[in-house]
C-alpha positions as CSV (number, residue, x, y, z in Angstrom):
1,X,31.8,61.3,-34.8
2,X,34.2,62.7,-37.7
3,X,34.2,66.1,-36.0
4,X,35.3,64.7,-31.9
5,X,38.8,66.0,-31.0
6,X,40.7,63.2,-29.5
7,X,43.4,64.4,-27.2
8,X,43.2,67.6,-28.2
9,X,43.5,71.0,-25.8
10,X,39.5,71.1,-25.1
11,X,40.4,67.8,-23.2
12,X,44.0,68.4,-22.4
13,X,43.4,70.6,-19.5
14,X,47.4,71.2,-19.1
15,X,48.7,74.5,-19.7
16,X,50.0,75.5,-22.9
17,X,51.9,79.0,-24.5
18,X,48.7,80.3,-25.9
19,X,46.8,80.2,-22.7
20,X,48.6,83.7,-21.7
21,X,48.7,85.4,-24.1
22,X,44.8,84.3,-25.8
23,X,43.2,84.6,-22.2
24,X,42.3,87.2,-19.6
25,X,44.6,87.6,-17.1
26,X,43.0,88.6,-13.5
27,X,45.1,91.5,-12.0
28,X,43.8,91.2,-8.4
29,X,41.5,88.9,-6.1
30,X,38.4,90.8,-7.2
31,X,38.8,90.0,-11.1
32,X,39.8,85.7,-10.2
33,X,36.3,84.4,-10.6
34,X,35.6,81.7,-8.3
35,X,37.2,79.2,-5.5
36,X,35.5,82.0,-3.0
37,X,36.2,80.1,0.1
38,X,40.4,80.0,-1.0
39,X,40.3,83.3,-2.4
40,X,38.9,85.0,1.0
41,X,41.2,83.5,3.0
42,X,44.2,84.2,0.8
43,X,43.1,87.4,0.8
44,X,43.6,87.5,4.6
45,X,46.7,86.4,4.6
46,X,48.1,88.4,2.0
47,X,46.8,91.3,3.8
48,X,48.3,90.5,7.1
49,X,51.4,89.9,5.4
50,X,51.9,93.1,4.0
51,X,50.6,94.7,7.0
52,X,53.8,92.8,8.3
53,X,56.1,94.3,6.0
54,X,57.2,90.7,5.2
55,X,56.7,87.5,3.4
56,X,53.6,85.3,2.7
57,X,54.2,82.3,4.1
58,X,55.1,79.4,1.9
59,X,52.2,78.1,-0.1
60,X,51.3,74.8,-1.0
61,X,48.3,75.2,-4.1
62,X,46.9,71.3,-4.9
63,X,44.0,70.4,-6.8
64,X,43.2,68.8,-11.0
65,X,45.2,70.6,-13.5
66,X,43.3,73.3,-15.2
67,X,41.5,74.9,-12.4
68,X,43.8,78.4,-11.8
69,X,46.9,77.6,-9.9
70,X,49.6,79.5,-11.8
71,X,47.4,82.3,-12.2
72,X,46.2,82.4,-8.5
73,X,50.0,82.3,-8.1
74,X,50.2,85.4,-10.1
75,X,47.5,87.0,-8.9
76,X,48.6,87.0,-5.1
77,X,52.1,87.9,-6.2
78,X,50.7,91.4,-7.9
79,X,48.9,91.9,-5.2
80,X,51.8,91.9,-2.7
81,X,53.7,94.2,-4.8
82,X,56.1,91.2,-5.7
83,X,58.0,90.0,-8.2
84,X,56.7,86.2,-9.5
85,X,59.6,83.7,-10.7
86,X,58.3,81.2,-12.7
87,X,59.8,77.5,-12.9
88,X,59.0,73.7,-13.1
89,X,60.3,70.5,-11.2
90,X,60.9,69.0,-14.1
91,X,63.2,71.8,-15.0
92,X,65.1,71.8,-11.9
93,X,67.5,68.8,-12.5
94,X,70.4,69.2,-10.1
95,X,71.2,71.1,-6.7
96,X,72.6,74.0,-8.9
97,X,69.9,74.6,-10.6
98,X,67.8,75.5,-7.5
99,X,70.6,77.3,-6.1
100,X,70.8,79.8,-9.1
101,X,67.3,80.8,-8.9
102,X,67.3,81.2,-5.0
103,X,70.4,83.5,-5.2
104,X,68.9,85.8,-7.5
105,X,65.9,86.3,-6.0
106,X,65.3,89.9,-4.1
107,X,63.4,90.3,-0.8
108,X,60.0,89.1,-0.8
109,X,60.1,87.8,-4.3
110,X,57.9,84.9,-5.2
111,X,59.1,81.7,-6.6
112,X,56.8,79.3,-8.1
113,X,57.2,76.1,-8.6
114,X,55.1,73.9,-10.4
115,X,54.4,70.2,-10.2
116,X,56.7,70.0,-7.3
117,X,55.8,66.6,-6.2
118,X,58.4,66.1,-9.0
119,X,61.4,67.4,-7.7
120,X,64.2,65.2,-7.6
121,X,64.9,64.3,-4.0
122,X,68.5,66.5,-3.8
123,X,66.8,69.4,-5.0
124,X,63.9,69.2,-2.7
125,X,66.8,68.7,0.1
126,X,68.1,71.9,-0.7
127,X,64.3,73.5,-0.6
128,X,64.3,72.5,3.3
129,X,66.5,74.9,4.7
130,X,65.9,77.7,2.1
131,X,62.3,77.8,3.0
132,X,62.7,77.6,6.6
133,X,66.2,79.5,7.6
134,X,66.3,81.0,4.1
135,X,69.7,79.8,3.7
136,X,71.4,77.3,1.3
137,X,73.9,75.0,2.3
138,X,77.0,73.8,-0.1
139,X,79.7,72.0,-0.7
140,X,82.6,73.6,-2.1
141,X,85.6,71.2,-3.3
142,X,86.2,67.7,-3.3
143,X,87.6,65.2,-0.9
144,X,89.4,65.7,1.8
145,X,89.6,69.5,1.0
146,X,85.8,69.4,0.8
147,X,83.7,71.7,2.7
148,X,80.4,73.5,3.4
149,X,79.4,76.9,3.3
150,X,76.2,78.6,4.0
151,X,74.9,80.9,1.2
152,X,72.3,83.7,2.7
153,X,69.0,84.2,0.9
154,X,66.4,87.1,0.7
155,X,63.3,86.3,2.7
156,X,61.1,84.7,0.4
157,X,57.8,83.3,-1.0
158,X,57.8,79.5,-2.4
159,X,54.9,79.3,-4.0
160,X,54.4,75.2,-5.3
161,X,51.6,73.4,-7.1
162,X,50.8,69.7,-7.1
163,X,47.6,67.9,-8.8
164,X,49.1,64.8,-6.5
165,X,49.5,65.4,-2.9
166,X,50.1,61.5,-2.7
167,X,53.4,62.5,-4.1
168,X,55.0,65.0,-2.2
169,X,57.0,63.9,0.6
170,X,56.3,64.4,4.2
171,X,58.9,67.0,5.0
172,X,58.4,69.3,2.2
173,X,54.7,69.4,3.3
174,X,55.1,70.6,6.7
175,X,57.5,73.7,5.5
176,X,54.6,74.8,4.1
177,X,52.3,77.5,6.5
178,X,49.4,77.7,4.3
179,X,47.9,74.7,2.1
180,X,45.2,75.0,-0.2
181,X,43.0,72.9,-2.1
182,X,41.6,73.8,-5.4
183,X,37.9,72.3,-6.4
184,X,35.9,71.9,-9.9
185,X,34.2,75.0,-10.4
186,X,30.2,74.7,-11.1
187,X,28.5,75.6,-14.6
188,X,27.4,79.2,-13.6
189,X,30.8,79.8,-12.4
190,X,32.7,78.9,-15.1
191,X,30.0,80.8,-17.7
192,X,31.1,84.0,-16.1
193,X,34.8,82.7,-16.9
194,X,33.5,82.4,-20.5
195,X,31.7,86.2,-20.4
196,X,34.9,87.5,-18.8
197,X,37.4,86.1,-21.2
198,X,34.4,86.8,-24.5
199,X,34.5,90.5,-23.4
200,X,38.6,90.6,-23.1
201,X,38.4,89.3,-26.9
202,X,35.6,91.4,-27.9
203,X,33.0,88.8,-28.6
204,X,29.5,88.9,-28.2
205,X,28.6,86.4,-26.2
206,X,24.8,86.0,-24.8
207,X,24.5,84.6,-21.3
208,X,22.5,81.8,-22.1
209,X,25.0,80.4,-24.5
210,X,28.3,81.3,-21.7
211,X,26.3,79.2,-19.5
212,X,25.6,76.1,-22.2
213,X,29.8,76.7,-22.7
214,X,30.0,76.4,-18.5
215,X,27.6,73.4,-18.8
216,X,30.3,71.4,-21.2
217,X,33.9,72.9,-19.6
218,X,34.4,69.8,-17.6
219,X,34.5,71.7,-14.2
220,X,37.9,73.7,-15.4
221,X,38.4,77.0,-16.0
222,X,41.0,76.5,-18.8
223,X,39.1,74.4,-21.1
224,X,35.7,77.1,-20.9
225,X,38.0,79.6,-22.2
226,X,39.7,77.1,-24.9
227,X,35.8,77.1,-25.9
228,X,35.1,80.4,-26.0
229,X,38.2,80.9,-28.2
230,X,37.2,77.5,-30.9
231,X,33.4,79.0,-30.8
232,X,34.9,82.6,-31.3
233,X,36.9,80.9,-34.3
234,X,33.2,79.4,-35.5
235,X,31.4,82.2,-35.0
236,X,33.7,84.7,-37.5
237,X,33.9,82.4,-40.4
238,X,30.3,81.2,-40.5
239,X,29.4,85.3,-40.2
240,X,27.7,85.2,-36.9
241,X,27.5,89.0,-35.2
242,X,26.5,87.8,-31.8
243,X,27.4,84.3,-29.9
244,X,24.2,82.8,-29.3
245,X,22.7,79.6,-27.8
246,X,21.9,78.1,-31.6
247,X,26.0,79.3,-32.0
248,X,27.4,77.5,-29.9
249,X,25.5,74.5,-30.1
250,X,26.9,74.0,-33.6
251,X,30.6,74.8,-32.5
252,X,30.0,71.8,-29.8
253,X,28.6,69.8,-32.1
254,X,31.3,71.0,-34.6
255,X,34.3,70.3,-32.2
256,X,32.6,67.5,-31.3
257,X,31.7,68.6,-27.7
258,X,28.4,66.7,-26.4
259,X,25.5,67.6,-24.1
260,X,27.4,65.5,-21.7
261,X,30.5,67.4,-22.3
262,X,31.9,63.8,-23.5
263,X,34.4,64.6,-26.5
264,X,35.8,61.3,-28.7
265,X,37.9,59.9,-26.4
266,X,35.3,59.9,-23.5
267,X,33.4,57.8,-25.1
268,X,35.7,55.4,-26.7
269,X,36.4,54.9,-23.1
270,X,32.7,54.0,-22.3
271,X,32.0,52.2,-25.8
272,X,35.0,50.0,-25.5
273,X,34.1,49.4,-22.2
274,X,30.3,48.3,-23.2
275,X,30.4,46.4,-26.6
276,X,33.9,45.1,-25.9
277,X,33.9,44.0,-21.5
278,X,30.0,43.8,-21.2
279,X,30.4,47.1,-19.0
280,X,33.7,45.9,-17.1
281,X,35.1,45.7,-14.8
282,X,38.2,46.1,-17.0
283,X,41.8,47.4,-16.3
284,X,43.4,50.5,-17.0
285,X,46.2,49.1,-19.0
286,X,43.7,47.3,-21.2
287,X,41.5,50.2,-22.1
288,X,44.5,52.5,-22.8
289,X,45.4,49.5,-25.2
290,X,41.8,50.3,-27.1
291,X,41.6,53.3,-27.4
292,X,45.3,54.2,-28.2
293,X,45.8,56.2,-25.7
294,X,48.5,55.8,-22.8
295,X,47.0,55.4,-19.2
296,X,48.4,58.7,-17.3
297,X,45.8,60.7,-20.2
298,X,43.3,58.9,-19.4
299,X,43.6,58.5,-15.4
300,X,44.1,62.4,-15.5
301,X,42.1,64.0,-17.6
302,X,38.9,61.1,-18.6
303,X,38.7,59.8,-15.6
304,X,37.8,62.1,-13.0
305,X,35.6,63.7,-15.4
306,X,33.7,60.5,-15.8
307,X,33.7,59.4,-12.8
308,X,32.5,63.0,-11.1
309,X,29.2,62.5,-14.0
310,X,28.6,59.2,-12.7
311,X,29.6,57.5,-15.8
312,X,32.4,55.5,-14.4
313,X,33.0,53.9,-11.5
314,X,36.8,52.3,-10.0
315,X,36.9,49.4,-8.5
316,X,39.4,46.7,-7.0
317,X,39.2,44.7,-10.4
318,X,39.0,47.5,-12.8
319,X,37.0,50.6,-14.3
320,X,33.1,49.5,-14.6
321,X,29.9,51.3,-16.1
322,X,27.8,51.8,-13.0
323,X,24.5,49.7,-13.6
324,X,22.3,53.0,-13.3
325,X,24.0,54.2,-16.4
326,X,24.3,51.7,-18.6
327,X,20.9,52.0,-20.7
328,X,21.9,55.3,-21.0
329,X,24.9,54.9,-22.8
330,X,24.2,52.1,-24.7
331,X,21.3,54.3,-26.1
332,X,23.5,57.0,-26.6
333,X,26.7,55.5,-27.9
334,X,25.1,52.7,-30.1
335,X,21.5,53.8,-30.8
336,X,18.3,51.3,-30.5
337,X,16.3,50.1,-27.9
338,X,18.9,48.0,-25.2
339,X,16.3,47.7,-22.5
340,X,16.1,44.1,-23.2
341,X,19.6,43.7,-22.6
342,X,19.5,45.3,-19.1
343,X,20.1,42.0,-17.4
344,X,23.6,41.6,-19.3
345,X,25.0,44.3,-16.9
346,X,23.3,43.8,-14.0
């Protein structure tokens, strides 16, 4: 296991500055591969929209981290003949902050906000009555001098993504007309991803192997074209024309990328939670502890991957290997013949 990556960018499925510029970006709804049933009905509305001559209605994109949010975001922007502006919650700290980037947007611009379930609650106050009356309201003075004025805004687009709902309060939800949920993609999906994204950065890359890459990409688009690039990387210096299956075999095995998909810190999750609990159940806190890893990386990006294979299951107690699986793993992650065992995990 020298080779795994730990928390490295083929697990971290968050979006990082190379992502842009290293990756094909899709131009229109025809060249975003995938989520069919959103994109058709996004499609729709942008359509009627512009058949309107006037905004989208705000949009409310929720779903795992990794799966296209930002760049559906742009996509529907270019295809309304818009202008995108690009921000985080995190970013937006005070009331003023908000208000600076809502003044200077022009008619049917598109703001984007991501992780907006983070918003601090005075900001998202201020959202309310620029998404529905596109107006601001401030306070200008202090005291008994104080008073409030009402800032116009060009009609607008909010465009916000979430990967927790939960989160969001109940009154920035309804201002939004259209919400969408964003799914896993399957393995044939994502291996056109990998083709698409092999042919922007001129590599030869056979079908068979973009769909062993689509096999191991966890369900997200972002980390099948992190592959592609590492494997790209393998291919040149080891001297290899063409990106075959035999290729990128090695560069999983290389980056330490099973035929689960499992990288290092997948299954130190699962070993620590066989050798060292007798297959759990076993809390979150506790396996972050032994594995050295804090618990919002591993709730976000290990466990919903595990748990989608089957290879972990949550309970009231704690995180537990599901009984079906346990041979498995124990044959995988410590070798030999457990089947004697069995009854241990039962």
């Amino acid at each position: 296991m020298s080779n795994d990556l730990g928390m490295g960018e083929l697990l971290d499925a968050r979006e990082k500055s190379e992502d842009n510029a290293a990756t094909f970006e899709p131009k229109n709804f025809a060249e975003y591969l995938g989520q069919k049933n959103v994109k058709e009905k996004l499609e729709l509305y942008v359509k009627a929209a512009s058949m309107r001559n006037a905004p989208l209605d705000h949009l409310l994109l929720f779903g795992p981290p990794g799966l296209g949010k930002t760049t559906l975001a742009r996509v529907i922007t270019k295809e309304l003949g818009a202008t995108l502006k690009i921000t985080s919650a995190p970013a937006l700290e005070r009331g003023g902050d908000l208000v600076a980037i809502l003044s200077n947007l022009s008619e049917r611009d598109v703001l984007f906000i991501d992780e907006i379930h983070r918003l601090p609650k005075i900001v998202e106050e201020i959202l309310y009555s620029a998404m529905e009356n596109f107006c601001v309201d401030m306070i200008v003075g202090q005291g008994a001098g104080a008073k409030s004025i009402r800032l116009p805004l060009e009609p607008f687009t909010l465009i916000g993504a979430t990967t927790r709902t939960a989160l969001l309060s109940g009154p920035l939800q309804t201002r939004f007309g259209i919400v969408e949920r964003l799914d896993f993609y399957e393995a044939d999906e994502l291996a056109d991803i990998a083709i698409q994204n092999a042919k922007f950065a001129d590599v030869a890359l056979e079908k068979d192997a973009a769909l062993v890459i689509g096999s191991r990409a966890r369900g997200t688009p972002r980390i099948a074209k992190r592959i592609v690039r590492r494997v790209q990387d393998f291919a040149l210096v080891k001297g290899h024309a063409n990106v075959s299956v035999p290729v990128v075999e090695e560069a999983l095995q290389f980056l330490g990328i099973d035929e689960d998909g499992m990288n290092k810190l997948d299954r130190a999750i699962l070993l620590h939670i066989l050798r060292d609990f007798d297959g759990g159940p076993v809390g979150l806190e506790t396996i972050a502890a032994v594995t050295g890893e804090d618990k919002d990386t591993i709730e976000d990006f290990c466990e919903p991957f595990l748990i989608r294979g089957g290879f972990l299951q949550k309970t009231v107690r704690g995180r537990k290997i599901p009984a079906s699986k346990v041979l498995y793993l124990r044959r995988k992650l410590l070798g030999g013949d457990w089947a004697t065992q069995a009854s241990l995990f039962e």
